[in-house]
C-alpha positions, 0 to 999 in steps of 0.5 A: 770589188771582192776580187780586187781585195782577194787577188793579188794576180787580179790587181796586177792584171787590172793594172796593166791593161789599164796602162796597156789601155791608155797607151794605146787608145792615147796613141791610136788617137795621135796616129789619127789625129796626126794622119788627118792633119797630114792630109790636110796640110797636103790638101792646103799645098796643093789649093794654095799651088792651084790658086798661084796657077788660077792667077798666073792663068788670069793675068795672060787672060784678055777678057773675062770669058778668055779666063773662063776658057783658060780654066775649063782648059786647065781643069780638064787635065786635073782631076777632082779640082772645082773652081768657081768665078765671082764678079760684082758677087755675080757666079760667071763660071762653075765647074760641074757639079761644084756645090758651094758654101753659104758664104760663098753664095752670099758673096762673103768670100772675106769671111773664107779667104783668109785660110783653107775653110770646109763645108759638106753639102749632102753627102760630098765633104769639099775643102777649098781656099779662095784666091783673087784674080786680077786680070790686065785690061786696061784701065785699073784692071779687072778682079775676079774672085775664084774658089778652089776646091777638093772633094775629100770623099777619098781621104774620108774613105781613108780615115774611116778604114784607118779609124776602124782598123786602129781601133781593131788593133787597139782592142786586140793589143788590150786582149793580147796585153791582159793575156801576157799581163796574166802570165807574167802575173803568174810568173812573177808571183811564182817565186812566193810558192816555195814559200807557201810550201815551206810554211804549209807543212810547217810544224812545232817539230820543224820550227827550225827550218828555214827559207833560203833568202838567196833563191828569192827575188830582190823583192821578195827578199825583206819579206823571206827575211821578216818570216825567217825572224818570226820563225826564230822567235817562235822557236825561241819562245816555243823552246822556253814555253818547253823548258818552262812546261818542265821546270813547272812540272818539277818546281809542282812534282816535290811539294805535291809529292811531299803532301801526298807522302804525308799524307798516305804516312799520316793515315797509315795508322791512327794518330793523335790529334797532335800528330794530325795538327803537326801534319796539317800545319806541314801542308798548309806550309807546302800549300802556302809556297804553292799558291806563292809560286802560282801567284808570281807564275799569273803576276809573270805572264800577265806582264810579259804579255801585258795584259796588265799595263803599268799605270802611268804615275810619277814614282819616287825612287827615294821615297818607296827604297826607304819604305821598303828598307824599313819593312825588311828592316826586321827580316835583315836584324836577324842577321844583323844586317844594316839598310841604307838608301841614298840618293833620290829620283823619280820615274813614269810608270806603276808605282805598285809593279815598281814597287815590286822590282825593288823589293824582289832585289832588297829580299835577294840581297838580304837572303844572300848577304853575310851577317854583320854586313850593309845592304845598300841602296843608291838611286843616281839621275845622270844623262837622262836616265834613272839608276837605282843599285841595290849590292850587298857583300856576300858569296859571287855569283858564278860567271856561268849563272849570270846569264841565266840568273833572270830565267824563270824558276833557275836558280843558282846551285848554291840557292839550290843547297841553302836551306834558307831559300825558299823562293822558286827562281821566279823573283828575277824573272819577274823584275826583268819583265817589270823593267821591260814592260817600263822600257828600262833595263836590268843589269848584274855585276858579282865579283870580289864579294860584292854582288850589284844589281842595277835597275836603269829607268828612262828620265821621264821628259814631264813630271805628272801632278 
């Protein structure tokens, strides 16, 4: 059984000694069944043509002894025929050595004339029919029940050399097929080592490297193409674990050298306790954008590999823009900057990682809008899905920024040289993930002065209470 699981040759051979098996024995059995019936069709021919001659003998037979003496002439020119003669039931003749049936001894030759009828006594295997002879004296004439039989010891011989012979050839052509059925096997399987080749050695240096489709069976082409697919997503997710490893490391390098530079400034020389609370508070600020970053690198990974799945719970849009917009409310009056809200909807899924995405987008379009403008958010339903929209009116982003806006710790070079951003380029990123883990999308247009961030949610089909 552990065999069968394990091997694939294992399997395919099994298989195909099984078919090899059942064709064969199924065939053999016809071939078998077919040659004995053949002999016995031959068999019937040739008693039915001895009966028609044993009652052509009888009607040109004068008397009961004139057909004895007729038959007896007949028989010494045919060999292996018997015949035996019944009168009143009463055995008037019988060849030499003929043993008859029961039946026929009872005298109930109607139970056997009707058909070609077999019997065995000892060791002979007899096949006979029986006939009545109607001999012309006068009067009604004269009826004379006759039995015809062939010992068949000869085709017995036949069949039992013909059975041990086809099964001989059964049981080798079963040999002989699981040997070939191992090659072929072989063969056939013999294409998939390239591709244990190609992976054995395979690297995170060599993740570029890729199967040739076009060498590989029709078969085995979908699995060569399924493997070529991981492949590229694995370098593709190896490539961004890279670049992630060293933006992290850049991200971590300023704000850990800028502590430590403080550090080794503020122990140079002794200090007053002013000047060692300033130095404090200055790291606590770098200590506190630290943890800030470590928190949405942990809240990041745990989404896009959902380890925390979103709770499934009906979401007013409407209702958590408006909360959000009078939470932010204070940061925007510093530049006096308006929030709206309009429209209303609602979604399936977590309301805090929602939540979330919303205020990502509000606190970017806030940072980034001119004074004296309006933040607006719109929430629309149409052709079963869920749009929320938040744009504000300030600087475009660049077109060559856009597709990378959503990558972990990127940020465009104007948020690089604007001293009032503070964020680590992980906002969007983490927004993308939040649509994705929600099975909805995220989409951005900047032109003209205007900068619109759209949040496409699916239209749950049921609403939760």
């Amino acid at each position: 059984m552990n065999a069968w699981r394990q091997s694939l040759t294992f399997r395919l051979v099994s298989l195909f000694v099984a078919v090899i098996a059942l064709l064969l024995i199924g065939l053999g059995w016809l071939t078998m069944a077919s040659t004995d019936r053949h002999f016995l069709e031959l068999d019937e021919i040739y008693l039915r043509d001895k009966g028609v001659l044993v009652r052509e003998i009888g009607s040109h037979s004068l008397a009961v002894d004139d057909l004895v003496s007729r038959i007896r002439q007949m028989l010494s020119t045919q060999t292996g025929l018997n015949v035996a003669l019944f009168q009143n039931g009463q055995i008037i003749y019988s060849s030499q050595g003929f043993s008859l049936p029961d039946t026929v001894r009872t005298g109930l030759l109607s139970d056997v004339s009707s058909a070609v009828f077999q019997w065995q006594v000892n060791d002979q295997s007899l096949r006979g029919i029986a006939v009545d002879v109607l001999l012309p004296t006068e009067g009604n004439g004269t009826t004379v029940n006759a039995v015809l039989a062939l010992d068949t010891e000869h085709h017995d011989h036949f069949m039992d050399s013909f059975r041990w012979l086809t099964w001989l050839y059964v049981g080798l052509g079963i040999l002989v097929g699981g040997l070939l059925a191992w090659w072929a096997a072989r063969k056939g399987l013999h294409p998939l080592r390239p591709i244990i080749q190609k992976t054995r050695h395979m690297s995170a240096s060599q993740l570029s490297d890729r199967i040739p489709i076009n060498e590989m069976p029709l078969e085995l082409q979908p699995l060569t193409q399924t493997l070529n697919n991981m492949l590229a997503r694995l370098e593709q997710d190896f490539s961004r674990l890279s670049a992630f490893s060293s933006d992290l490391a850049h991200e971590l390098r300023t704000p850990i050298s800028n502590m430590l530079v403080q550090t080794q400034v503020t122990l140079g020389k002794p200090r007053g306790l002013e000047q060692y609370q300033e130095a404090l508070l200055s790291m606590v600020e770098e200590l506190e954008r630290l943890s800030h970053m470590v928190s949405d690198m942990l809240y990041l990974a745990k989404t896009e590999h959902q380890v925390e799945l979103p709770r499934h719970e009906n979401v007013d849009l409407g209702l958590q823009a408006s909360e959000l917009a009078d939470f932010y409310q204070l940061m925007a009056d510093d530049k006096k900057i308006t929030i709206s809200v309009t429209g209303q909807g609602s979604i399936h899924g977590d309301r805090g990682m929602v939540r979330r995405a919303i205020s990502n987008l509000l606190s970017n379009a806030i940072r980034h809008a001119r004074a004296s403008t309006c933040v607006s958010i719109n929430i629309q339903e149409d052709s079963g899905q869920v749009r929320l929209t938040v744009s504000n009116e300030g600087d475009p982003i660049a077109h060559e920024d856009i597709p990378r806006i959503f990558d972990r710790f990127y940020r465009a070079e104007k948020a690089r040289t604007n001293p009032g951003t503070d964020g680590a380029g992980l906002g969007l990123a983490i927004t993308r993930a939040i649509m994705t883990a929600h099975n909805g999308q995220i989409e951005v247009a900047s032109a003209q002065g205007k900068t619109v961030f759209q949040l496409i949610f699916v239209k749950p089909r049921h609403s939760f209470h």
